[in-house]
C-alpha positions as CSV (number, residue, x, y, z in Angstrom):
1,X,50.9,61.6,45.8
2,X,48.6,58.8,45.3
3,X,45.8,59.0,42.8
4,X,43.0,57.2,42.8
5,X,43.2,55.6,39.0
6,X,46.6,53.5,41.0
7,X,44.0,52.5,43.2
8,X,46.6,53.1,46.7
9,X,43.2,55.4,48.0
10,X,40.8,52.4,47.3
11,X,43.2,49.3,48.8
12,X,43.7,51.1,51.6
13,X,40.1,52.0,52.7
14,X,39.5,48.3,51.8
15,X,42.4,47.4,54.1
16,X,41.0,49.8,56.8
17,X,37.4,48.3,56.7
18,X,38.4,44.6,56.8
19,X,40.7,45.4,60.1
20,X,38.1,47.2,61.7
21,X,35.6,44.0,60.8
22,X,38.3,41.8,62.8
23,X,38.2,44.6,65.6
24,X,34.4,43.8,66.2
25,X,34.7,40.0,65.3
26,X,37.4,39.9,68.3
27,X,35.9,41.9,71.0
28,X,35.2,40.1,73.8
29,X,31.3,40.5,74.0
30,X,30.1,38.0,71.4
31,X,30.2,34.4,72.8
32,X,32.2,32.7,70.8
33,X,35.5,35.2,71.9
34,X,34.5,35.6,75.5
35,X,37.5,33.4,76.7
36,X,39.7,35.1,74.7
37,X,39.8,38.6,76.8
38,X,41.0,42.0,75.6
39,X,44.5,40.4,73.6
40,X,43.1,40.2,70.3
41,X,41.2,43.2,69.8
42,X,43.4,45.4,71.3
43,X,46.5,44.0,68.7
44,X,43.9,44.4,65.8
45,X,43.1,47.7,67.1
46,X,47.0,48.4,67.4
47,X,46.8,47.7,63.7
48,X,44.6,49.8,63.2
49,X,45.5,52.8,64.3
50,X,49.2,52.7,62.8
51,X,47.4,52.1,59.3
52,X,45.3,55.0,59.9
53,X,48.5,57.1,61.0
54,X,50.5,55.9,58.1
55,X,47.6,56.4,55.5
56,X,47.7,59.9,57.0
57,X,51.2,60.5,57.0
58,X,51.0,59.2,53.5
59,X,48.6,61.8,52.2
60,X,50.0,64.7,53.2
């Protein structure tokens, strides 16, 4: 089990709030990414939902 003095618990809430920054950054509504369609935020948001399931996984 992961404590939180290792700091596993805080590196991976960091890890989880940086992806989901990318996630918002690459969605295809701002103007800089509005040639870019769906590709990029949906592989972000592939990442992050198999860090959420492993950080899950991992806790229990």
């Amino acid at each position: 089990m992961t404590s939180f003095r290792d700091g596993g618990i805080v590196a991976g809430a960091i890890l989880v709030i940086v992806l989901l920054v990318l996630l918002i950054g690459a969605l295809p509504s701002w103007s800089y990414s509005r040639n870019w369609g769906y590709g990029p935020a949906g592989g972000v948001g592939l990442i992050v939902v198999i860090v959420v399931i492993l950080a899950l996984l991992g806790s229990g």
